[in-house]
C-alpha positions in Angstrom: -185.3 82.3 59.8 -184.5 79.4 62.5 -187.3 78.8 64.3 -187.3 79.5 68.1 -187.2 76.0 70.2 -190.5 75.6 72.2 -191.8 79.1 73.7 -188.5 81.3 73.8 -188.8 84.6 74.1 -187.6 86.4 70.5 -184.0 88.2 70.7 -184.1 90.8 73.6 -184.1 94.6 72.7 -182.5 95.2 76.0 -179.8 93.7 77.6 -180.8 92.4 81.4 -177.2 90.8 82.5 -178.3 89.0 86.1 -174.7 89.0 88.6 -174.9 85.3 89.4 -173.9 84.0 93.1 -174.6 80.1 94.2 -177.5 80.3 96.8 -179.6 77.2 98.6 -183.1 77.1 96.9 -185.5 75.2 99.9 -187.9 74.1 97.4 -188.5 70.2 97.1 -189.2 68.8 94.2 -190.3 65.1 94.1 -190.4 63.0 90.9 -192.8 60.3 89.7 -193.6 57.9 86.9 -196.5 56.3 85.2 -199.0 58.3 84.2 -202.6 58.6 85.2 -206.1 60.3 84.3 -208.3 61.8 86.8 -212.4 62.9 86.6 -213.6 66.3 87.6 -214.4 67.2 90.5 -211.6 66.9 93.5 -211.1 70.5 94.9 -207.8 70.3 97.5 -207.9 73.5 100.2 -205.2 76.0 101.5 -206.2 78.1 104.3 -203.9 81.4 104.0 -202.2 83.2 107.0 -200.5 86.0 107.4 -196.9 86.3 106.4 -196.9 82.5 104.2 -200.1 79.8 103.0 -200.7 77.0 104.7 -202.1 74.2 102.8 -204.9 72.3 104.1 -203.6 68.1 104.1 -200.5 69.3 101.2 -198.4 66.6 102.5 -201.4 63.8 102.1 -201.9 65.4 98.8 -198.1 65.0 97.9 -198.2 61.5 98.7 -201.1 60.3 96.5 -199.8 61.5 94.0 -196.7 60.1 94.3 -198.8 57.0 94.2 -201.2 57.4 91.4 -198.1 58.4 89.6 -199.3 61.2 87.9 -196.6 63.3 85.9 -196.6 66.7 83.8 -195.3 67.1 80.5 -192.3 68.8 82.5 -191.5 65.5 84.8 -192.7 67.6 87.4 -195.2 66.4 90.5 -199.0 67.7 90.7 -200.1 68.4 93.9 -203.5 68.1 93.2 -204.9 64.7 92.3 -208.4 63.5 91.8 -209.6 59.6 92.4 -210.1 57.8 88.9 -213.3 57.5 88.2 -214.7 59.5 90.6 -215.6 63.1 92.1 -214.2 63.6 95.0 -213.8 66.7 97.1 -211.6 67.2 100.2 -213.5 68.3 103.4 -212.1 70.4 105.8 -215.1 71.1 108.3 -212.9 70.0 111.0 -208.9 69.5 111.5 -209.8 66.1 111.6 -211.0 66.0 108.3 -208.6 68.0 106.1 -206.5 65.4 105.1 -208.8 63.2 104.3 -209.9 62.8 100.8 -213.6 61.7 100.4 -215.8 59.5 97.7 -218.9 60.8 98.4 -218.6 64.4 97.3 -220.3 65.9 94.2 -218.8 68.4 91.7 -221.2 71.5 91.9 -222.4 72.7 88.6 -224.7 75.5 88.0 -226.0 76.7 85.5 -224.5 79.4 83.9 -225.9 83.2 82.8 -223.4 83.5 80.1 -225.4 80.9 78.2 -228.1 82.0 75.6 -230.8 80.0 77.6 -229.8 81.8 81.1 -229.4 85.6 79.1 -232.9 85.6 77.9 -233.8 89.4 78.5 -230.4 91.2 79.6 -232.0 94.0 77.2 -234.7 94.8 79.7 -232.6 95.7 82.5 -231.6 99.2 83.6 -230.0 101.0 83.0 -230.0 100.6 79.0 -226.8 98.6 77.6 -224.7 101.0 76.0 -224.6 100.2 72.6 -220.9 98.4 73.2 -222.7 96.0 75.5 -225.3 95.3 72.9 -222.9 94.0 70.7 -220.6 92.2 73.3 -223.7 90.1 74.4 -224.3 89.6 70.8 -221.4 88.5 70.0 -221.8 85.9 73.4 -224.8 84.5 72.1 -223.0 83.8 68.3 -220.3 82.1 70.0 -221.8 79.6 72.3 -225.0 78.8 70.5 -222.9 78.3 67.3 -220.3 76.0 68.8 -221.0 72.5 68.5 -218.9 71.3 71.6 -219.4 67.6 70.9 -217.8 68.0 66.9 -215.2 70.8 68.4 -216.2 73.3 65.5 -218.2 76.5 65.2 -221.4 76.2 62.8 -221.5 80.1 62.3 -218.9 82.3 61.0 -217.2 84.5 63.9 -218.1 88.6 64.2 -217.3 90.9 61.2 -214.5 92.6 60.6 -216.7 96.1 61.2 -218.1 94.8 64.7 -214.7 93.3 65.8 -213.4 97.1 65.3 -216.4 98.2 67.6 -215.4 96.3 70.2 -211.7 96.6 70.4 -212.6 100.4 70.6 -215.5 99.1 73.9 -212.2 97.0 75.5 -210.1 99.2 74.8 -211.6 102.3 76.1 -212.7 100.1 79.8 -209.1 98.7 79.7 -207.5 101.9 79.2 -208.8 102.7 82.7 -207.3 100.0 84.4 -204.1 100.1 86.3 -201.0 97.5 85.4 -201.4 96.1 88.6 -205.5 95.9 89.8 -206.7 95.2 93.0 -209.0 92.3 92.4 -212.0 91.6 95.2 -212.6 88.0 96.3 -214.3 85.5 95.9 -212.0 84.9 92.6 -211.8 82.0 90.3 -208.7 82.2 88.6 -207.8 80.7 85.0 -204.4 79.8 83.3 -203.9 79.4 79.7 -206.1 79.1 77.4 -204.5 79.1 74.3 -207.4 78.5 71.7 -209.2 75.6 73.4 -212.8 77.4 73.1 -214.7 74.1 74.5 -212.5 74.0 78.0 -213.4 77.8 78.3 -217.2 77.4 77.0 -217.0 74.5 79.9 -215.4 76.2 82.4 -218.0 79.4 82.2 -221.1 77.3 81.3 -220.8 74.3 84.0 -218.4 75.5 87.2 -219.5 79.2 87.5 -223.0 80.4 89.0 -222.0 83.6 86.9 -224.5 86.0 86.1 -221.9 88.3 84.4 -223.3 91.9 85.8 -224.4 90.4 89.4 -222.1 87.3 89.5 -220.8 87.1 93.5 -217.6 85.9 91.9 -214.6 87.5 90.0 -213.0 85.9 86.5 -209.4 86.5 86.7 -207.3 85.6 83.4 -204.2 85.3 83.6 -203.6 85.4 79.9 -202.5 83.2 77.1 -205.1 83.2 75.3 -204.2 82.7 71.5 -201.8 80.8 69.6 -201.3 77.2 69.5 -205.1 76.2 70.0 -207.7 76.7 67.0 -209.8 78.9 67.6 -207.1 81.4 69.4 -209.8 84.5 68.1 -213.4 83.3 69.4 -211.8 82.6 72.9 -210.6 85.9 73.4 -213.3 87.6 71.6 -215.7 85.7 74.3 -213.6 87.1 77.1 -213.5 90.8 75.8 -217.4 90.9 75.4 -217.6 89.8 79.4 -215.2 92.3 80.0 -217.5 95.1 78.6 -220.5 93.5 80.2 -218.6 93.1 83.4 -215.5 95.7 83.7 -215.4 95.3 87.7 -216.7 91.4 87.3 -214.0 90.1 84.8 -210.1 90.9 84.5 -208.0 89.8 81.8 -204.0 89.7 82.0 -201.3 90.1 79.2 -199.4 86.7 79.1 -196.6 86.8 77.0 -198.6 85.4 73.5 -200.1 88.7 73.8 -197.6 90.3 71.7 -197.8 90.5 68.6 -194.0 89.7 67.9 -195.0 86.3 69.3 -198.7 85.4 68.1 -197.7 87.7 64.9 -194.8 84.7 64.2 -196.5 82.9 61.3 -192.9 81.2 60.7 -193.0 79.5 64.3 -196.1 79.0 65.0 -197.8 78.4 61.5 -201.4 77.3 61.4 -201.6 78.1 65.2 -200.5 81.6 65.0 -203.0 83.7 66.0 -202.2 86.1 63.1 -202.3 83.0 60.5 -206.2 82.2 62.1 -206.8 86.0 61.4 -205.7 85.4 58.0 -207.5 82.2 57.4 -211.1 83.6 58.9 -211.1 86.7 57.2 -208.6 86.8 54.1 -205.4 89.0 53.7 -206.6 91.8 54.4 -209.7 91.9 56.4 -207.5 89.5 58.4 -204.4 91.5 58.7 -206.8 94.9 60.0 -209.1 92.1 62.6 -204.9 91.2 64.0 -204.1 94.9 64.4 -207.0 95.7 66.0 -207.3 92.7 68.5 -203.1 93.7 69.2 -204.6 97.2 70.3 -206.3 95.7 73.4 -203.5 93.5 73.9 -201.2 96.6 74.4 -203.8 98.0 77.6 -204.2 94.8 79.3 -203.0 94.8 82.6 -199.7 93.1 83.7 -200.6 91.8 87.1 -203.2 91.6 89.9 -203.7 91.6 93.6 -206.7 88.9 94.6 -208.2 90.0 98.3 -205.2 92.2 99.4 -203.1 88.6 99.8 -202.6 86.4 96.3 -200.2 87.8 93.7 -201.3 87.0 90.1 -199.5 87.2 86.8 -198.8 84.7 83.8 -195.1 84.2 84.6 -193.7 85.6 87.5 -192.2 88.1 89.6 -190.1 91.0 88.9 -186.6 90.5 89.7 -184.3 92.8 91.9 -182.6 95.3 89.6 -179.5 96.6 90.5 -180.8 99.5 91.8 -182.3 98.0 94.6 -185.7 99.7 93.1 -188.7 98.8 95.0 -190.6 96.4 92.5 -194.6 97.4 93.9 -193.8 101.4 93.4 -193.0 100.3 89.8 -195.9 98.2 89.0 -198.6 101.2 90.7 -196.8 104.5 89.1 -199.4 105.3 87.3 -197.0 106.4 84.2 -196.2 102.6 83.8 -195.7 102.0 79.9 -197.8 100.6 78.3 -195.8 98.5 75.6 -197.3 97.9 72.1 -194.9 94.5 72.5 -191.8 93.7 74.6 -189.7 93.2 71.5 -190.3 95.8 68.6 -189.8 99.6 68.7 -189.3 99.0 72.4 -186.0 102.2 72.0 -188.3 105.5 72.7 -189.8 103.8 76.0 -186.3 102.7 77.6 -184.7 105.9 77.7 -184.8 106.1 80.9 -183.7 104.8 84.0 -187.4 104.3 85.0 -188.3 103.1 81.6 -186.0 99.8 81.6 -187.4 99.4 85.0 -190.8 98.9 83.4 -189.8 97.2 81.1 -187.7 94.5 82.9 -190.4 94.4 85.3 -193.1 93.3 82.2 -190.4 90.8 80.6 -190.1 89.5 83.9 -193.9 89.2 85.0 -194.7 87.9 81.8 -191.8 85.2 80.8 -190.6 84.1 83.9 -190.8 80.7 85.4 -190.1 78.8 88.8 -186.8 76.9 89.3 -186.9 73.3 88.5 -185.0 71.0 90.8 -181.7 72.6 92.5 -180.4 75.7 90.4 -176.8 75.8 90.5 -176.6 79.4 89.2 -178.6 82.1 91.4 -177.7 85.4 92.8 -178.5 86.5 96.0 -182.1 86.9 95.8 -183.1 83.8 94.2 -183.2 84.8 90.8 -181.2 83.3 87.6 -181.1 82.5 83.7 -184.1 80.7 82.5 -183.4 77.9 79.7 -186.2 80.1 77.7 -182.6 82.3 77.1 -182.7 86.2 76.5 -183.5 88.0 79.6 -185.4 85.9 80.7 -185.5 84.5 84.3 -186.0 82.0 87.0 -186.8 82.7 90.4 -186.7 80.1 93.8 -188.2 79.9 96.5 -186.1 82.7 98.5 -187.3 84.8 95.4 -190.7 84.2 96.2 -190.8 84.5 99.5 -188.7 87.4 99.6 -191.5 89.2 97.2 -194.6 88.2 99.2 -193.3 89.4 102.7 -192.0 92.5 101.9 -195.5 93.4 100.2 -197.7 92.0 102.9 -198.7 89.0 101.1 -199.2 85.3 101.1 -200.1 83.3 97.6 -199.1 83.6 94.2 -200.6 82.2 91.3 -199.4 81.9 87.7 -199.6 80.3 84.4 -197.2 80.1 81.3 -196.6 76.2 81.9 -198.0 73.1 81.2 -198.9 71.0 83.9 -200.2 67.5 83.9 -203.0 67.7 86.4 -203.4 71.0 84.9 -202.3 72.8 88.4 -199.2 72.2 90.6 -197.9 73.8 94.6 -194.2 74.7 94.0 -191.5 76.9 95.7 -192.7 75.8 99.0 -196.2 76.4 98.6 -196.1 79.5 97.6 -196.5 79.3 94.1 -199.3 77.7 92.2 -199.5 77.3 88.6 -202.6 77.0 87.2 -203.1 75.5 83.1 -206.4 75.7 81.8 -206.7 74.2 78.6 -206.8 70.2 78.7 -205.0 68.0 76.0 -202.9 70.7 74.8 -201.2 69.8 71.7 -202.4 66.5 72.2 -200.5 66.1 75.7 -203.5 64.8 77.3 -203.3 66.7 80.3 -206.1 68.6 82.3 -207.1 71.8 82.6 -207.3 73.6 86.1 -208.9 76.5 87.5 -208.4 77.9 91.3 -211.0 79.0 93.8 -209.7 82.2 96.8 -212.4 82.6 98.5 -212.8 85.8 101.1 -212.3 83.1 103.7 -208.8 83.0 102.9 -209.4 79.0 101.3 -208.2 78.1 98.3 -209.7 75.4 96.1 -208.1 74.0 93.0 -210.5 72.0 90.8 -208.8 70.0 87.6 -210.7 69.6 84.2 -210.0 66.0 82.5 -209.5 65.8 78.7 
C-alpha cells in the first residue's frame, strides 16, 4: 500500500463535494527567514470583547518577530516570540504598558499536585476514592516517578494489560457522560498536540500548573493528538485518562484526528511511531493488540469540541463547514443523539443513513481535519471554506469562515491544534484563530511547545516551551 504523504486523511467513506466560488480572504500573512530559539517564559495577552478579540500589543508582537526572524516548519509567522536568553513577560497593567515587552519578568512555576512528592495522602480524603481513582492515581505515581526526564526513558514498565482494561472501563464510563460539545469553565489552560512527547507533558503539569487535580482553580483542556509519532504515544495518554477520572469536571480531553484507529492503527505509515506498533512492542501480539482495542474504546467517547467561558471555541482542527442545507452547525454539535464514531473512516455506512447522520459526520471530519488557509486561497465558496491539500473531504476555512462561525454563536476566540508551529503557537485569520502545538522538537524540528492561558478576565496568555 502507498503510503499517505505527511498527515492525510485515509480515503473518504463519504463523498463531501464543496461548490467552489472565488471570495477575498482578509487574513495577512507575513513571511520571515532565519530562524531563532526562544527561553520560557514570555506570555503575550489578548483582552476579548464582545463580537471579535482584541489582542493586547499584536501588532508590536508581529513586528519582533519579524525581526528575530523566527519561522515554523510551515514558513508561516509566530506571533508570539520570547527574548533569547531570557524570561520575559508582557505587562498590561496600564494601556501604556501593553505593548511593551519587559526583561525583568519571571516565569511562575509552582509546584505541582500531580507529582508523587505533592500527592502524599490523596487516600485520606473524603469521600473514599472509588476504586477507579485508586488505580488512576496509581498509575500517576508509576508514570512520573518512573520517568527519568533527563535520559528521556521510563525505568519501570507501563500498567498491565488487566489494569489498563480497568481503566478504559473508569474513562469510558465518565466520558460516556459527556456531551460532543462541553461547556468548559475558566480559568483554562489549553494544550495542543502532544503526540508522544511524555517529558513536554510531565513538564507542562509538574512546573507551569498550581494543579491540585480535585481542587485545582484551573481547567486542563486537551485538544487531542495525543499518540502516534512521539515514543511513548501510550503513557501520555494513559497519564491524561487517570486525571480524567480523578478530575472529570477538572480535566477535558478532545478527539484529534490520530484518535482513530484507522490512523494510529496504520503500522504501514507510521511504523515504529504508530501507536498500535508501541502497543505491540510493550506488550507482545497479543496482549498488545487487546491494550490497542481497549485504549480505541475511549477514543470513540471523547468529545469533539469545547466551549471555554461561554466565548473561546476549541477543537483540534477546525470548524464545521456550511452544508448545503444551510443546517445550523451548534444544533448539530449539542443534539444529544450526535454519533459517536468508532473512527471517521471504517464501517462509517450504518451511521450515515441519514440526512442528519452525514451531518454529524461532516461536522466530526471537519472539526477534526480541518486547517486555516495559508496565504490567499484562490478556490473558496461563499463562506470561506475550500479544499485542503490534506485531499479527501477535507477542508480549509479563512477568515470570513471564522468570523462568520464565532458571531453567529455569540463568540469571540478559537483555539486549535493539528499543526506544527515554530514558536509552538501562532494568531491567524485575523486574530481569531490561535493554534497552539505542545510538543517541542517534534520529529526533530526543533520547535517549541505552547500552551494558552483564558482566564475569566477575558485575557489570554500564550506561554512557549523551548526544546
Amino acid at each position: 500500500m502507498k503510503p499517505r504523504r505527511g498527515d492525510c486523511p485515509p480515503p473518504s467513506p463519504i463523498a463531501a463535494p464543496i461548490p467552489l466560488q472565488s471570495a477575498a480572504d482578509p487574513a495577512i500573512r507575513k513571511r520571515s527567514g532565519k530562524r531563532k530559539f526562544y527561553e520560557v517564559g514570555k506570555m503575550v495577552h489578548c483582552a476579548m470583547r464582545e463580537g471579535g478579540v482584541a489582542v493586547v500589543g499584536i501588532e508590536e508582537v508581529a513586528k519582533k518577530i519579524a525581526e528575530a526572524g523566527s519561522q515554523d516548519s510551515e514558513d508561516a509567522p509566530d506571533t508570539p516570540v520570547l527574548k533569547p536568553n531570557g524570561a520575559p513577560i508582557a505587562d498590561v497593567s496600564t494601556p501604556e504598558k501593553r505593548n511593551t515587552i519587559h526583561d525583568d519578568g519571571k516565569m511562575f512555576i509552582h509546584k505541582s499536585i500531580v507529582t508523587p512528592n505533592s500527592l502524599p495522602n490523596p487516600r485520606n480524603r473524603m469521600p473514599p476514592p472509588s476504586p477507579g481513582q485508586e488505580l488512576a492515581m496509581d498509575v500517576i505515581e508509576l508514570l512520573q516517578s518512573s520517568f527519568d526526564a533527563t535520559n528521556n526513558c521510563f525505568t519501570q514498565h507501563p500498567p498491565s494489560p488487566r489494569e489498563i482494561c480497568q481503566l478504559t472501563s473508569a474513562a469510558v464510563a465518565i466520558f460516556s457522560k459527556e456531551p460532543v460539545l462541553v461547556d468548559i469553565e475558566s480559568d483554562a489552560w489549553i494544550f495542543g498536540d502532544i503526540h508522544g512527547n511524555f517529558k513536554d507533558l510531565n513538564y507542562f503539569l509538574t512546573e507551569l500548573i498550581p494543579f491540585d487535580v480535585t481542587l485545582c482553580p484551573y481547567r486542563l483542556v486537551c485538544l487531542g493528538d495525543y499518540v502516534d509519532r512521539g515514543p511513548y504515544s501510550l503513557q501520555c495518554f494513559l497519564l491524561l485518562v487517570s486525571l480524567k477520572i480523578l478530575s472529570p469536571g477538572g480535566v477535558v480531553l478532545l478527539r484529534g484526528n490520530h484518535e482513530d484507529p484507522a490512523v494510529c492503527g496504520d503500522t504501514n505509515h507510521y511504523g515504529e511511531g504508530s501507536f498500535k506498533k508501541q502497543c505491540l512492542m510493550l506488550y507482545g501480539h497479543a496482549e498488545g493488540a487487546e491494550v490497542f482495542d481497549e485504549v480505541c474504546k475511549i477514543f470513540t467517547v471523547l468529545p469533539l469540541c469545547g466551549i471555554v467561558g461561554g466565548k473561546v471555541f476549541c477543537a483540534h482542527g477546525g470548524i464545521p463547514r456550511v452544508n448545503k442545507d444551510q443546517a445550523d452547525r451548534m444544533q448539530i454539535l449539542r443534539d444529544p443523539l450526535f454519533t459517536r464514531f468508532p473512527s471517521l473512516f471504517a464501517n462509517v455506512e450504518p451511521y450515515t443513513q441519514t440526512e442528519a447522520g452525514i451531518n454529524q459526520w461532516l461536522a466530526a471530519y471537519d472539526l477534526l481535519w480541518s486547517d486555516p488557509v495559508r496565504g490567499s486561497a484562490a478556490e473558496l465558496d461563499d463562506h470561506g471554506f475550500g479544499p485542503s491539500e490534506r485531499g479527501g473531504t477535507s477542508i480549509v476555512f479563512s477568515a470570513v469562515a471564522v468570523e462568520q462561525f464565532l458571531s453567529s454563536y455569540g463568540l469571540s476566540l478559537m483555539i486549535r491544534a493539528h499543526q506544527e508551529k515554530r514558536a509552538g503557537l501562532r494568531v491567524s485569520q485575523s486574530n481569531q484563530v490561535i493554534t497552539v502545538f505542545s510538543s517541542s522538537n517534534y520529529q526533530g524540528h526543533g520547535n517549541g511547545a505552547g500552551t494558552v492561558l483564558i482566564r475569566s478576565n477575558g485575557k489570554v496568555e500564550m506561554l512557549m516551551k523551548t526544546t
